[in-house]
N, C-alpha and C positions, 0 to 999 in steps of 0.2 A: 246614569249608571246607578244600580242600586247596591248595595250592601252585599247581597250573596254575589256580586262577583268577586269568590273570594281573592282570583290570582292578581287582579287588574292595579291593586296602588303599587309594588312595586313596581310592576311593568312599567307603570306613568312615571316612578322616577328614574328608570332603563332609558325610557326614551325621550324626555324633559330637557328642555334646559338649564342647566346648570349654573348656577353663580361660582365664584373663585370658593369657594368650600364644599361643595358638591352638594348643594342644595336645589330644590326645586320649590321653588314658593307660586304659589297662588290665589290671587284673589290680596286682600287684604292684611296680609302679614307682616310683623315685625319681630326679626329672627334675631338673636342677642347668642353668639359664642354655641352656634349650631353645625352642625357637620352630617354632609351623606345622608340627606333626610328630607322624607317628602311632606310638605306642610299644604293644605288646601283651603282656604277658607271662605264657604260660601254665606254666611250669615250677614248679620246688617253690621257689628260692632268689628273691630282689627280681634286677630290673633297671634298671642305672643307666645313663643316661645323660647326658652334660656337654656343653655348649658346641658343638652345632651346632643348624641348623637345616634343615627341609622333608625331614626325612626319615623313612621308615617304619623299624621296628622291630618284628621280630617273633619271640619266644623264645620255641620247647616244651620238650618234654622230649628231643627229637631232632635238632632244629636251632636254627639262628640267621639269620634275616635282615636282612639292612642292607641297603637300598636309599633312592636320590635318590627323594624322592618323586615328582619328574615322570620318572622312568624305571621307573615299576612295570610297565608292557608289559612290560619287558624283564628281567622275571623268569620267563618263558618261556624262553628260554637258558639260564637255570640247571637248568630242568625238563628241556630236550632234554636236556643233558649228563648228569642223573645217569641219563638213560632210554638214554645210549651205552655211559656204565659199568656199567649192570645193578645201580645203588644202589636199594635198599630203599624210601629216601625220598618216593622217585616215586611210590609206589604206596601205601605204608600210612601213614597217621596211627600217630604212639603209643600212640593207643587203637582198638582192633578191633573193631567192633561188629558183634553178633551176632543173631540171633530171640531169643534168649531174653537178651540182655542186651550186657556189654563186654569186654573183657580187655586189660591193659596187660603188656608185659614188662618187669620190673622191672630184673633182671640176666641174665648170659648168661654162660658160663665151659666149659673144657670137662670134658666128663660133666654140665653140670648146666642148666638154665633156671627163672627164679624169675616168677609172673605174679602179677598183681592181679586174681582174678577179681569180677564181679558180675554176681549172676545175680537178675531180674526175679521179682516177686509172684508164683506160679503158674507161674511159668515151667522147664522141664526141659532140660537137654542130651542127647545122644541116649545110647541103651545103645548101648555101645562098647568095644572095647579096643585097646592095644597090640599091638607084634610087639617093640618096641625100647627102651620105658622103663616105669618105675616112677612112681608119685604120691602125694606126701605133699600133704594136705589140712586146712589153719589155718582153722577160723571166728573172723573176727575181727569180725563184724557179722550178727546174723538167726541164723536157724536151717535147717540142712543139711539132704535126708532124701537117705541114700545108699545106692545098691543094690552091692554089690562080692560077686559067684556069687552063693550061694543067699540074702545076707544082706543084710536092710534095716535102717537102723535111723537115729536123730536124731543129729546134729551140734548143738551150742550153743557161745555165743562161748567160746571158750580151750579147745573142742575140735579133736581132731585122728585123722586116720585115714589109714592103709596101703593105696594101690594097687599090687599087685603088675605085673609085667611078664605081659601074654594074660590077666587076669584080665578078665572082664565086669563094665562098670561102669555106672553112672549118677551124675548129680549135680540134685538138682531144689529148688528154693526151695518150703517150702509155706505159707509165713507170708505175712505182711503189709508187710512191710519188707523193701528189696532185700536180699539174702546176699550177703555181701561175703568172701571168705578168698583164701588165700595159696595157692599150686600151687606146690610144689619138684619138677620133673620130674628124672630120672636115670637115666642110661642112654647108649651108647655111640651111638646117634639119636633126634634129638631135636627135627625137622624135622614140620613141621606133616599132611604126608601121609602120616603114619605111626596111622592111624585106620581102623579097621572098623566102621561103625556096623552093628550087628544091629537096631533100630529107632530110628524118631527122629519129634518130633511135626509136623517140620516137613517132611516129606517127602523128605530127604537122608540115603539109606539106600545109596546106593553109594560103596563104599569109595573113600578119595585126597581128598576134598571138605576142605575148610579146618575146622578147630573143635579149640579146645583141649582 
């Protein structure tokens, strides 16, 4: 659910379950002297909230919303605005979802980019390379098969492997269980259009298309 729906958090607390104060909590919350109010929290740390009531709450990993509950319309004005300044928000969730699975960006710094990849039962990313970074690759869930030029070979968890910069690559899951590892990108760009795919399963084989 993103952000411009602007009617949907009341609704959620219309149709939620309710604790003895007419609250709807979610996720990781600790509500202290709250009332008739929808709280949601999807980030890694709890969320607190004290002493009001009728209002929505909603924490990712990317933002914060507070809103009166009976003015959730009007969290469309907050969508206009970051769609004036050209903020990020507007457009991507913190998680990326993809054909063959998701991607979160962890950190960001300059020369570097850190993601949470997961990639789907069977599922492949396309062969591809850079023009402008390098790829360091953590399994920290399932098992890898990685193609990088002429060379295939297995990833296992607390394995790790060297993408070079124009090196041809692939990443493909062939187990049972999602593949889950860590991407440290490097390099002076580091911007998502920075992609040649030379084939791909899902038919996006022209260069500039989105994918980690």
């Amino acid at each position: 659910m993103g952000w411009n729906d602007v009617g949907a958090w009341d609704a959620l607390w219309e149709i939620g379950a309710k604790d003895e104060a007419g609250n709807v909590l979610v996720g990781d919350v600790l509500a202290e002297d709250l009332r008739n109010s929808y709280v949601r929290s999807e980030r890694g740390g709890v969320t607190a909230v004290i002493g009001v009531e009728d209002v929505v709450v909603v924490a990712t990993d990317d933002a914060v919303l507070v809103v009166d509950r009976a003015r959730t319309q009007e969290v469309k004005t907050i969508v206009d605005r970051l769609q004036r300044e050209g903020r990020k928000e507007q457009e991507n969730h913190s998680v990326i979802y993809r054909p063959w699975g998701s991607y979160r960006t962890i950190d960001i710094g300059d020369r570097f980019l850190v993601k949470q990849i997961v990639v789907r039962p069977g599922a492949a990313l396309s062969l591809q390379y850079h023009y402008h970074r390098a790829e360091h690759w953590i399994v920290v869930q399932g098992t890898a098969r990685v193609t990088c030029g002429d060379d295939e070979y297995l990833l296992r968890e607390n394995e790790s492997t060297y993408i070079p910069i124009g090196k041809c690559h692939r990443l493909e899951n062939p187990g049972l269980v999602p593949l889950r590892l860590i991407e440290v990108q490097s390099g002076g760009y580091l911007g998502e259009d920075d992609i040649v795919r030379v084939e791909d399963l899902y038919g996006r084989v022209e260069s500039g298309a989105i994918e980690p």
